[in-house]
KOLNUVO-718726 format. One record per atom (N, C-alpha, C, CB): residue in one letter; z, x, y negated. Coordinates in steps of 0.001 Angstrom, whole numbers, plus 500000, padded with zeros to 6 digits. Glycine has a CB too. Layout:
% KOLNUVO-718726
aZXY/...
END
This chain:
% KOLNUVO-718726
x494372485529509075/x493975485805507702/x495240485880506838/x492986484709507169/x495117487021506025/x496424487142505766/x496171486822503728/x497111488975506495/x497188486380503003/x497132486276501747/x497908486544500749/x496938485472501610/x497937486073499738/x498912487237498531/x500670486898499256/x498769486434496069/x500699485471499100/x501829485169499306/x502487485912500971/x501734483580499127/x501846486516501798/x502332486897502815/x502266488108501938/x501733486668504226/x501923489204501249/x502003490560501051/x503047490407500066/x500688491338500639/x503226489375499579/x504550489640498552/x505838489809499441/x504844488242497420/x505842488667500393/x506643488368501194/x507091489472502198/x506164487343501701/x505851490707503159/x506152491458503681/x506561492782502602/x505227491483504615/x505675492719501524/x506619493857500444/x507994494033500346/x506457493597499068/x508608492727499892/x509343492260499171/x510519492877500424/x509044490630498670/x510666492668501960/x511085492858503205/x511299494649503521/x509944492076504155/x510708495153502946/x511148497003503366/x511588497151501992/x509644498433503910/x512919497883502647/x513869498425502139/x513665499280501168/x514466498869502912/x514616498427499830/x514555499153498785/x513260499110497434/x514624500329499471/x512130498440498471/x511063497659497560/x511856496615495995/x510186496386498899/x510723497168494943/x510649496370493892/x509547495792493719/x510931496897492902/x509463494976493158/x508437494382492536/x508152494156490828/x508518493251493143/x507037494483490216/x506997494288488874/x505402494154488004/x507832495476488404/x505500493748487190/x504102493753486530/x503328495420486567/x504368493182484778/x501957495684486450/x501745497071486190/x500084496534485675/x502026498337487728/x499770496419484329/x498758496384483964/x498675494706484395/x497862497542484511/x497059494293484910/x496633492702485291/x497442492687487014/x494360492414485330/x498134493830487470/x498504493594488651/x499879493378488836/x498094494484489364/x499828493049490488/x501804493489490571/x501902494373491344/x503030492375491195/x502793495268490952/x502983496679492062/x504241496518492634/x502987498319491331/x504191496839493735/x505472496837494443/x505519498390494661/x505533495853495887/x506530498907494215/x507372500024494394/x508529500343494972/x507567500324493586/x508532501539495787/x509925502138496086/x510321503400495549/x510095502301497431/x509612504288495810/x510279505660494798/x509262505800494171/x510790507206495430/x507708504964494681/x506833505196493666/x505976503501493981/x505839506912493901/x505036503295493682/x504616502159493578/x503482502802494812/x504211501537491944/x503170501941495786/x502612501746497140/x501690500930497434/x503404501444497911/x501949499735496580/x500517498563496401/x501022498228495206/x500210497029497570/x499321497259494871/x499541496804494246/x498680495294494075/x499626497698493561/x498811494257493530/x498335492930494237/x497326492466493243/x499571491735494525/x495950492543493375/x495091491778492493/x495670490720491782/x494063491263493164/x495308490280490131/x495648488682489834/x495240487984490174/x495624488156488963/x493606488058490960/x493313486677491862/x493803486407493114/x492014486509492138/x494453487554493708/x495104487308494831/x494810487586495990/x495284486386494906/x493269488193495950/x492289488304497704/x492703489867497552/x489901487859497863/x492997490692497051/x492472491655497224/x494215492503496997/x491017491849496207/x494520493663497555/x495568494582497145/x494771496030497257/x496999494443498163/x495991496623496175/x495030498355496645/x496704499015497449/x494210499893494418/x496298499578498045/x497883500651499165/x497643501941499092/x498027500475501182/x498713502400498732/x498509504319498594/x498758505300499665/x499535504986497542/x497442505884500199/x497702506633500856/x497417507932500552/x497374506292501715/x497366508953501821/x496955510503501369/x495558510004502044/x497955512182502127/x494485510903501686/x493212510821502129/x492823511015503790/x492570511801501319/x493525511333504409/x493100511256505730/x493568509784506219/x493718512489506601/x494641508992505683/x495186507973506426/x494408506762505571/x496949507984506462/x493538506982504339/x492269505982503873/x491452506004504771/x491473506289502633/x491039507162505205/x489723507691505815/x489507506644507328/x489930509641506212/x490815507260507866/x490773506543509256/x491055504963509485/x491782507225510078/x491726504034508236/x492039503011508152/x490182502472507684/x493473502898507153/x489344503145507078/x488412502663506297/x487296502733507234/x488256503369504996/x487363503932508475/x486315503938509600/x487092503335510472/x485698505311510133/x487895502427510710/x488409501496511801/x488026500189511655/x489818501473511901/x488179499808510091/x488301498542510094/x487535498767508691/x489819497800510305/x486400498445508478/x485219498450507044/x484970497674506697/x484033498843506953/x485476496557507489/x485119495073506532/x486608494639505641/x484639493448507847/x487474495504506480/x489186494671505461/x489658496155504067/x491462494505507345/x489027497596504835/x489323498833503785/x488779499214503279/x489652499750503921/x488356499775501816/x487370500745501269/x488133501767500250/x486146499914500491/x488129502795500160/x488333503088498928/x487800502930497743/x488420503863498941/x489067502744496841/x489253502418495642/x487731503239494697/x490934502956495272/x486883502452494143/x486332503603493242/x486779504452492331/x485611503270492651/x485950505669492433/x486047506762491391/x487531507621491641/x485981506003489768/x488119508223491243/x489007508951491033/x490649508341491905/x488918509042489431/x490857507492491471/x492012506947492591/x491737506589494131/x492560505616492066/x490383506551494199/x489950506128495787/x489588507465496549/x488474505023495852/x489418509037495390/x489114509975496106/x490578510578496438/x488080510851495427/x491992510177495642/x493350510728496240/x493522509508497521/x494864510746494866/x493435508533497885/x493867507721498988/x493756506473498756/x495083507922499373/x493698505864497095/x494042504524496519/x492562503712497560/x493952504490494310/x493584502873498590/x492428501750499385/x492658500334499204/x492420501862501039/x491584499924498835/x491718498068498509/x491596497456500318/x489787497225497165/x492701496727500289/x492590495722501248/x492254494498500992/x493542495608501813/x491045494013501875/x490965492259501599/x491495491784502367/x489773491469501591/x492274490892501830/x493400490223502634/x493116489218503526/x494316489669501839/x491685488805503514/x490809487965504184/x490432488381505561/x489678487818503423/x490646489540505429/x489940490329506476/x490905490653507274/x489185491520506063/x492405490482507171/x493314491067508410/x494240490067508420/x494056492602508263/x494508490370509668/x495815489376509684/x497257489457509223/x496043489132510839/x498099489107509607/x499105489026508368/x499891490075509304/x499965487297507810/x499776490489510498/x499999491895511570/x499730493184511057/x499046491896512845/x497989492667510911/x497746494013510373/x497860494349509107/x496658494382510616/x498435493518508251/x499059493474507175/x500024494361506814/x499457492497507106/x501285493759507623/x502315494516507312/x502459495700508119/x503393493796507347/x501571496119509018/x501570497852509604/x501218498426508233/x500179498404511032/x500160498346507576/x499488498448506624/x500614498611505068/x498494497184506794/x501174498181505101/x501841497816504136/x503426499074504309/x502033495968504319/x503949498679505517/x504784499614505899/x504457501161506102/x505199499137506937/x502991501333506488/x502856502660506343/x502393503437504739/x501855502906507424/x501735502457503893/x501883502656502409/x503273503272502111/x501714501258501618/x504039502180502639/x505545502289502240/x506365503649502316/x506278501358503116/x505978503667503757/x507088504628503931/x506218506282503709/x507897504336505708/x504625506652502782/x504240507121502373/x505078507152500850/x503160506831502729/x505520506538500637/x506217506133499105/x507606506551498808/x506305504558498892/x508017506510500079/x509862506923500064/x509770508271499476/x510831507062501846/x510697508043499052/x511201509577498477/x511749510767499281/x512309509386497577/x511135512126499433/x511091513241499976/x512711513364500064/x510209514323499182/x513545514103501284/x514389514296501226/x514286515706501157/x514964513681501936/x515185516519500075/x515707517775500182/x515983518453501000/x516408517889499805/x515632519656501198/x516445520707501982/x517863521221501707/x515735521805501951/x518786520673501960/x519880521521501270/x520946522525502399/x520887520312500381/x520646523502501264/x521499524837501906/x522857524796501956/x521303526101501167/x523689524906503036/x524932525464502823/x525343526883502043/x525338525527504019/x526079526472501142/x527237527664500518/x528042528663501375/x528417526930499815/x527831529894501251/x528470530579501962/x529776531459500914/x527344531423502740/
END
């Protein structure tokens, strides 16, 4: 069973992560914000693209759902932190993540 203090802790651990207030939550960000941590603490939401909600939410339906309304139809999925272990935590967390990094450029050589 995994809890806030382990998701701060595995956030806080990939590279280049911040952490900061965002509204009643805390978002941890890297080039964009990736979760973000309920104030009571059971619950986080993680950003994905909609196929990688989809399949996290028909695997495991008791720990994923999407987010209601409008952020849960782009990828936004609440994890209960009750519901996974602190393993499937940070897969979870790392693949938010590295959904979050920032796109690298194509760059052309000068001729």
């Amino acid at each position: 069973m995994a809890t806030a203090n382990d998701l701060r802790r595995l956030a806080r651990a990939l590279e280049g992560t911040t952490e900061a207030p965002h509204f009643e939550r805390t978002a941890f960000k890297v080039a964009r914000i990736y979760a973000t941590l309920a104030a009571d603490g059971k619950s986080a939401n993680l950003m994905y693209p909609p196929d990688e909600q989809e399949l996290r939410c028909a695997m495991l339906p008791a720990a994923f759902a999407p987010v209601p309304g409008g952020w849960g139809r782009n990828g936004a999925t609440t994890v209960t932190l009750a519901a996974v272990s602190v393993e499937q935590l940070e897969e979870a967390l790392r693949c938010a993540w590295s959904y979050a990094l920032p796109k690298l450029r194509n760059s052309k050589k000068r001729r």
